[in-house]
C-alpha positions as CSV (number, residue, x, y, z in Angstrom):
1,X,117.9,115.1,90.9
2,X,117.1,116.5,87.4
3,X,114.7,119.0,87.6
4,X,110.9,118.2,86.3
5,X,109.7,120.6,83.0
6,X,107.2,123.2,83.6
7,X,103.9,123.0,82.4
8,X,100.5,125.2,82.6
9,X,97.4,124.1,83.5
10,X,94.1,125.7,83.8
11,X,90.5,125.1,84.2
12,X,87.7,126.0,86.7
13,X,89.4,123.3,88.8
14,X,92.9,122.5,87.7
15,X,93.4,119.5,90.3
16,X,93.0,116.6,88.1
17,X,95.4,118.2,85.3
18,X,97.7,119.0,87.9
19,X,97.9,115.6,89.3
20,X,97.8,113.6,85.6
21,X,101.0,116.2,84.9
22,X,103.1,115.4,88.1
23,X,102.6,111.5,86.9
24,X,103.7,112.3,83.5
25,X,106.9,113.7,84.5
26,X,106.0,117.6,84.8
27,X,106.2,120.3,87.6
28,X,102.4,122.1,87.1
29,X,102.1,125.1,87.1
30,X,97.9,126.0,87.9
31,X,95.5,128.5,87.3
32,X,91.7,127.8,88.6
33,X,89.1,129.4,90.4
34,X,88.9,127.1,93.7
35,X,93.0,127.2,94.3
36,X,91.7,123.8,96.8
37,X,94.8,122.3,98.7
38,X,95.7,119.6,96.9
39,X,95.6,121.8,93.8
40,X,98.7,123.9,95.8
41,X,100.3,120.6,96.9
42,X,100.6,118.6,94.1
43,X,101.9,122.1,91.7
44,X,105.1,124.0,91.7
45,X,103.1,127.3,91.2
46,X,99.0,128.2,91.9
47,X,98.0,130.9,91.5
48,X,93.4,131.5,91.6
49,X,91.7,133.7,90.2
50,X,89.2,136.1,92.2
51,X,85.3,136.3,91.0
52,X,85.0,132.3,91.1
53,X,82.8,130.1,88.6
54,X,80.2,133.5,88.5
55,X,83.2,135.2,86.1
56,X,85.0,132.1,84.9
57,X,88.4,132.6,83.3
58,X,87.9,135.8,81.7
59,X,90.4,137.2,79.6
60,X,92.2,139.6,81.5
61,X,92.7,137.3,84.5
62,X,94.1,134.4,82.6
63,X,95.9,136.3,80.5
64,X,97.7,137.9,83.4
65,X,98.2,134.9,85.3
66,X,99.8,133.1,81.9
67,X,101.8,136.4,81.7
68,X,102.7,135.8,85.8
69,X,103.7,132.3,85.5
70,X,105.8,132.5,81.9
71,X,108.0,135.3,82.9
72,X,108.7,133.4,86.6
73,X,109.0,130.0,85.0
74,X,110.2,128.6,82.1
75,X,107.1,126.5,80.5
76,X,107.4,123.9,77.6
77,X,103.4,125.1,77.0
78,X,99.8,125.3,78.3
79,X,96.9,122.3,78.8
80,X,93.4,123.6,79.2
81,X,90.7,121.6,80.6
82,X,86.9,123.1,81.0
83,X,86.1,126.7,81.2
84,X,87.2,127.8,78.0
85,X,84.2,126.5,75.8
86,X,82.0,129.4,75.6
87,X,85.3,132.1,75.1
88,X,87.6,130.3,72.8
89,X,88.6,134.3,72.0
90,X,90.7,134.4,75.4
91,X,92.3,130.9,74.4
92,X,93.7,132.6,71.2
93,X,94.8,135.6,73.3
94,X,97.0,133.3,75.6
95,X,98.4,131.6,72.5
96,X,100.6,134.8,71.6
97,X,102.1,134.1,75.4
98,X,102.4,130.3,75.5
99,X,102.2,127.2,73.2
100,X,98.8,125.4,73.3
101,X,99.3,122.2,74.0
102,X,95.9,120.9,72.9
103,X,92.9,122.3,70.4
104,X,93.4,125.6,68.8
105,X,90.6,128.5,69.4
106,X,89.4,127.9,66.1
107,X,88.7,124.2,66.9
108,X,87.4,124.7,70.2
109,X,84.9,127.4,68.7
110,X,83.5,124.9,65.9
111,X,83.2,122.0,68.3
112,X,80.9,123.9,70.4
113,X,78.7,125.4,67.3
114,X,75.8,124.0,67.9
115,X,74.8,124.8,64.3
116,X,78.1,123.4,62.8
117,X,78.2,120.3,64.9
118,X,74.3,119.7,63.9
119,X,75.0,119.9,60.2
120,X,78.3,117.7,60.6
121,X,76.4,115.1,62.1
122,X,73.4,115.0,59.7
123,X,76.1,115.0,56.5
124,X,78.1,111.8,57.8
125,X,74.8,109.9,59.0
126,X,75.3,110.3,62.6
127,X,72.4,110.8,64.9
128,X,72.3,113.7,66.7
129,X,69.0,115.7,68.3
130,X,67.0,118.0,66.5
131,X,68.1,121.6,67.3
132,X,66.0,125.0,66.7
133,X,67.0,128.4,67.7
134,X,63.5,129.7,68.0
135,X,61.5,128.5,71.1
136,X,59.7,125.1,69.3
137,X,56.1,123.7,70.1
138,X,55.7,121.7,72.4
139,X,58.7,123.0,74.5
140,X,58.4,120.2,77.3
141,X,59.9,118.4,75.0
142,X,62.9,120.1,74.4
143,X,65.8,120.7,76.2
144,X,67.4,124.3,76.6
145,X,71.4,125.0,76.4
146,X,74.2,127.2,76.6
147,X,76.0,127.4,74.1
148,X,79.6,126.8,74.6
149,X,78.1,125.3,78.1
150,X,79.5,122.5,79.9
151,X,79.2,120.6,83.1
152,X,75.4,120.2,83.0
153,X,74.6,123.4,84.6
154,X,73.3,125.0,82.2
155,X,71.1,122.6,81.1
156,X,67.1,123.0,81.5
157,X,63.8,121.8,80.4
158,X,62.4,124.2,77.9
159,X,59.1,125.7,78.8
160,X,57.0,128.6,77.1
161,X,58.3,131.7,78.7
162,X,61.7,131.4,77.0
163,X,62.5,133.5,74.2
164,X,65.2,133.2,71.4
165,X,68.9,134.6,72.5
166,X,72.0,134.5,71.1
167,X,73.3,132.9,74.2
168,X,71.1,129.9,73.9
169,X,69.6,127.1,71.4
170,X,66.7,124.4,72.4
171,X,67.6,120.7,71.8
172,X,65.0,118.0,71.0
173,X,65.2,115.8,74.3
174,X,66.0,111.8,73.3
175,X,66.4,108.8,75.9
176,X,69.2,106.3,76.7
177,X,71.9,106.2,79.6
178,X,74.8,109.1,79.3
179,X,77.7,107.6,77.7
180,X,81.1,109.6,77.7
181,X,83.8,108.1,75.2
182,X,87.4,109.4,76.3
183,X,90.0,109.4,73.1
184,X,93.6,111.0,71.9
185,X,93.5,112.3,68.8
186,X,95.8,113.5,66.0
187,X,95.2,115.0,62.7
188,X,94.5,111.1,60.7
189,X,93.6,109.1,64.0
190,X,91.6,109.1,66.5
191,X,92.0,106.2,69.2
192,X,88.9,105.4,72.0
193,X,90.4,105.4,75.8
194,X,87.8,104.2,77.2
195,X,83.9,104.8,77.4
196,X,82.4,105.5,81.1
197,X,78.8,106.1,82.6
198,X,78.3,109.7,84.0
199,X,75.0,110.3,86.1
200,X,73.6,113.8,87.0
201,X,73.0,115.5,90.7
202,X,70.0,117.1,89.9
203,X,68.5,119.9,91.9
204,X,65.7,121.9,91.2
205,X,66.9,124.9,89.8
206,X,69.8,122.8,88.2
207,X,67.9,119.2,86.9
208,X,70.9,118.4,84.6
209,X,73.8,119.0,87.3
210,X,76.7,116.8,86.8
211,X,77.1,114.2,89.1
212,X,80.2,111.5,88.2
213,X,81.7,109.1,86.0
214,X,82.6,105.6,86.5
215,X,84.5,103.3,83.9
216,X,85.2,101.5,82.0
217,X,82.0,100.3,80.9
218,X,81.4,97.7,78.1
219,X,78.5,98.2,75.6
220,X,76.7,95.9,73.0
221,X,79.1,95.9,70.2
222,X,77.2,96.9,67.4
223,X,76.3,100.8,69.5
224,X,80.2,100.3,70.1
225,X,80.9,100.4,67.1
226,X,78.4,103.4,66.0
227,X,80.4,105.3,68.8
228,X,83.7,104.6,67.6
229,X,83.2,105.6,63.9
230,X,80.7,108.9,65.2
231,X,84.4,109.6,66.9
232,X,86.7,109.0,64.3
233,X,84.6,111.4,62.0
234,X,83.9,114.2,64.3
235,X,87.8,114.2,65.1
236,X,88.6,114.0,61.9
237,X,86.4,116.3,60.4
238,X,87.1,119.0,63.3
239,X,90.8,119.0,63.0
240,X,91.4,117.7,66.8
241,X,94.1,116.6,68.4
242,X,94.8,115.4,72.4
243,X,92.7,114.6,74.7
244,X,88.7,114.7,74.1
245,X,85.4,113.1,74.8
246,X,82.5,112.8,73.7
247,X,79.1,112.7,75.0
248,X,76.3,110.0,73.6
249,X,73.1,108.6,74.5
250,X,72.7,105.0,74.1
251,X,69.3,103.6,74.2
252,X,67.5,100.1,73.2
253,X,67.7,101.5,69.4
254,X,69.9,104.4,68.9
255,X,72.7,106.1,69.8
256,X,73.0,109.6,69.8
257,X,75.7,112.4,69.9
258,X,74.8,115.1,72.6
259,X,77.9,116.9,72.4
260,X,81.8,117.5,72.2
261,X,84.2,118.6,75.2
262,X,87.4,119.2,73.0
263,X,89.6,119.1,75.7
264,X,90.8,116.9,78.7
265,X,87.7,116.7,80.9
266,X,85.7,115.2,84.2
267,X,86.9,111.5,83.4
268,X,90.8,112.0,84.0
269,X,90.3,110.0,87.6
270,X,88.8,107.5,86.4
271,X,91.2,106.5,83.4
272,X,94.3,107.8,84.6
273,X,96.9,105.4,83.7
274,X,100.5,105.1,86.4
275,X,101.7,103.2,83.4
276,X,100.8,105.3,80.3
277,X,100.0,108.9,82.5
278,X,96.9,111.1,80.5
279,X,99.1,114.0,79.9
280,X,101.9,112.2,78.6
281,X,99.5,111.1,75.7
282,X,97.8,114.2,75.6
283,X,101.0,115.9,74.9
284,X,102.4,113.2,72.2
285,X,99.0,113.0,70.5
286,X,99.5,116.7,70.1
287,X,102.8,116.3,68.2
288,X,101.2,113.8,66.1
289,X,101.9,110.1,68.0
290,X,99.2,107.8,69.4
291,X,101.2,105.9,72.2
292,X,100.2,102.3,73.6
293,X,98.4,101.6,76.4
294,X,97.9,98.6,78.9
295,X,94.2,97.4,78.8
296,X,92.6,99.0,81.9
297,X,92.1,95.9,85.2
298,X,90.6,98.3,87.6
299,X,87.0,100.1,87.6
300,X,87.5,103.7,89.0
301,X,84.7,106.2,89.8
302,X,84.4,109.9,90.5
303,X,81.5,111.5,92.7
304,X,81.2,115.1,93.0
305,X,80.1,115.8,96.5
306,X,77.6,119.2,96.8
307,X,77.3,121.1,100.1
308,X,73.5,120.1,101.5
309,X,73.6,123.4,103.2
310,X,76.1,126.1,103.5
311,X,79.8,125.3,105.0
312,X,82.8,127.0,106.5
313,X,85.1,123.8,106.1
314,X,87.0,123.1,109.5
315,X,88.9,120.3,108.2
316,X,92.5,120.5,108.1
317,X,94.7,117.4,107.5
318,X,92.7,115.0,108.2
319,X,90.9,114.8,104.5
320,X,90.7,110.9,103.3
321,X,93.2,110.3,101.0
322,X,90.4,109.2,98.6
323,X,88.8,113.0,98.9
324,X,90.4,115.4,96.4
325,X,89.7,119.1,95.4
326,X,89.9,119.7,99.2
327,X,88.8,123.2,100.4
328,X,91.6,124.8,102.6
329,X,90.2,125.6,106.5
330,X,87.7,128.6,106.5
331,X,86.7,128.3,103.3
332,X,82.8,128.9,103.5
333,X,81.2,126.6,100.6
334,X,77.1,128.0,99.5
335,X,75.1,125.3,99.2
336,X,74.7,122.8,96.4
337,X,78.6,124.2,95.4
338,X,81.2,121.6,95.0
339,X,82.5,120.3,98.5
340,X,85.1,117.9,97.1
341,X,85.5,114.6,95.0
342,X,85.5,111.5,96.1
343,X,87.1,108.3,94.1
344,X,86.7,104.6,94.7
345,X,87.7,101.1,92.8
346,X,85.7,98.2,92.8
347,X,85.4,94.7,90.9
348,X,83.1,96.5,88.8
349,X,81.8,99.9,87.7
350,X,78.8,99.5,89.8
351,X,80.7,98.8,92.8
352,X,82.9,101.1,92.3
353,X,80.1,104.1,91.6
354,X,78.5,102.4,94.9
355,X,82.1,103.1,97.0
356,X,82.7,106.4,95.7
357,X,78.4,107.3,96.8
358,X,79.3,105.7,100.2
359,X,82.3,107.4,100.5
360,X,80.8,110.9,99.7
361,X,78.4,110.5,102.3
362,X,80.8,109.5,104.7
363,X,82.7,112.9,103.8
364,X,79.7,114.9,104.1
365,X,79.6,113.6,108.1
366,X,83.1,114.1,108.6
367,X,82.6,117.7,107.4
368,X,79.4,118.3,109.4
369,X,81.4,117.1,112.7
370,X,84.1,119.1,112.3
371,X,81.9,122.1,112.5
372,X,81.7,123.6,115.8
């Protein structure tokens, strides 16, 4: 048997990159911060990084761990999915070690200016929120963010005891449903994958908490279309290349741009292709080719399951095949932490979203009884 090529992958969770590399042909090698075991499974080499989502991938730990794996292995390059947006300084570090196999730090650090991204928008006609820097009137009304966040996290209503940081920027709040579109990209094209539904998991402390994805959805034409040229000038304009999406809000009357993840991201399960694998693109798009796909037949969601109270997971092999990111035994999850993901298909995108809510409840139970 011919031996696969190595690849990195990193991200706070590296299991869907992993997975999307082993169909494209690759052996993975993975870096995250969960190390779950289907991450360990499915890649040649894992290797997790202490401190968890409170110190992300910080500079000297993925730099190590690229350092690790590179002079063990012999890897064409490295894919990064999320984790990287609000330090694209450590992306350029790991760039002297390995070849980037996606956006450049430079890239990475103007899609997520909000400042930059605002002023692109309003120069090629493309609706995008009002943002101040400066806590506005009427704060209720406005959103406060991270800059370089993602995931939903750090997402919260603005009220009157905030003050102006460097860390963070207000947003005018606008209403429609939460619109992802998926697309490759090269440095004259950029090609829509698909466009999916994503819904939050909202707790108190954390109203804006990402919840899932399902896809692909079909929109009226006409907002289509707005989508489809906001993406071909925001690729264009930014210089990106790979795998991307982008975040609107569609409403009655408008669609808006929210924001840029300029990287592979939360919607790899549901458009993952057996046919055309994700990386495989991801990687060609890189070198400059947009490769055919089949239309997609099947309606895939994604569910992220959240502890309802805290968990030493007892669970050993007998995780649903349909359940990935799967804590090993004795891991002790806080709650309203990931648990796992669950997937489903259905004849549609609502019945799929409904199978992959079912199943995550159904997970929840078999986690509860296994406790003792």
């Amino acid at each position: 048997m011919i031996d696969r090529r190595q690849i990195i992958v990193v991200a706070y969770s590296a299991r869907a990159l992993a997975s999307c590399a082993v169909k494209a042909g690759f052996a993975p090698l993975s870096i995250d911060v969960y190390g779950d075991e289907d991450t360990r499974a499915t890649s040649r080499a894992s290797m997790t990084l202490d401190g968890g989502l409170i110190e992300g991938l910080t500079l000297d730990k993925v730099a190590g761990a690229v350092e690790a794996l590179t002079g063990a292995y012999d890897p064409i390059g490295l894919i990064y999915g999320a984790g990287f947006e609000d330090q694209p300084e450590t992306l350029a570090a790991i760039a002297g070690r390995t070849s980037i196999i996606g956006n450049s730090a430079e890239a990475l650090k103007r899609a997520k200016d909000p400042l930059a991204l605002a002023e692109l928008c309003a120069t090629n006609n493309i609706r995008h929120p009002p943002i101040a820097f400066d806590l506005p009137d009427e704060p209720e009304l406005w959103l406060v963010k991270k800059r370089g966040g993602a995931g939903g996290d750090h997402i919260a209503v603005a009220h009157p005891s905030i003050g102006a940081s460097v860390e963070r920027y207000f947003q005018r709040r606008v209403a429609g449903n939460s619109i992802s579109a998926l697309f490759l990209a090269t440095e004259r094209k950029a090609e829509i994958i698909g466009l999916s539904v994503q819904w939050t998991a909202p707790t108190p402390a954390s109203p804006f908490r990402y919840g899932g994805a399902a896809g692909p959805v079909e929109i009226d034409p006409q907002q289509a279309g707005e989508i489809a040229r906001a993406t071909a000038i925001i690729a264009a304009e930014l210089n990106l290349v790979g795998l991307n999406s982008i975040d609107f809000l569609v409403g009655d009357d408008a669609v808006w741009l929210i924001e840029i993840n300029p990287r592979p991201g939360a919607t790899l399960d549901v458009f993952e292709s057996n046919e055309a694998p994700l990386v495989a693109r991801h990687i060609a798009a890189c070198e400059g080719q947009l490769t055919p796909a089949p239309a997609m037949v099947t309606f895939r969601a994604a569910e992220i399951v959240y502890a309802p109270h805290d968990i030493v997971v007892r669970m050993n092999r007998n995780w649903p095949d349909w359940a990935h990111d799967r804590s090993a035994p004795g891991t002790r999850i806080a709650a309203g932490d990931p648990l796992c993901t669950t997937v489903a298909c259905g004849l549609s995108v609502d019945l799929a979203r409904a199978g992959a809510r079912e199943r995550a409840r159904e997970i929840v139970a078999l986690v509860q009884e296994a406790e003792p």
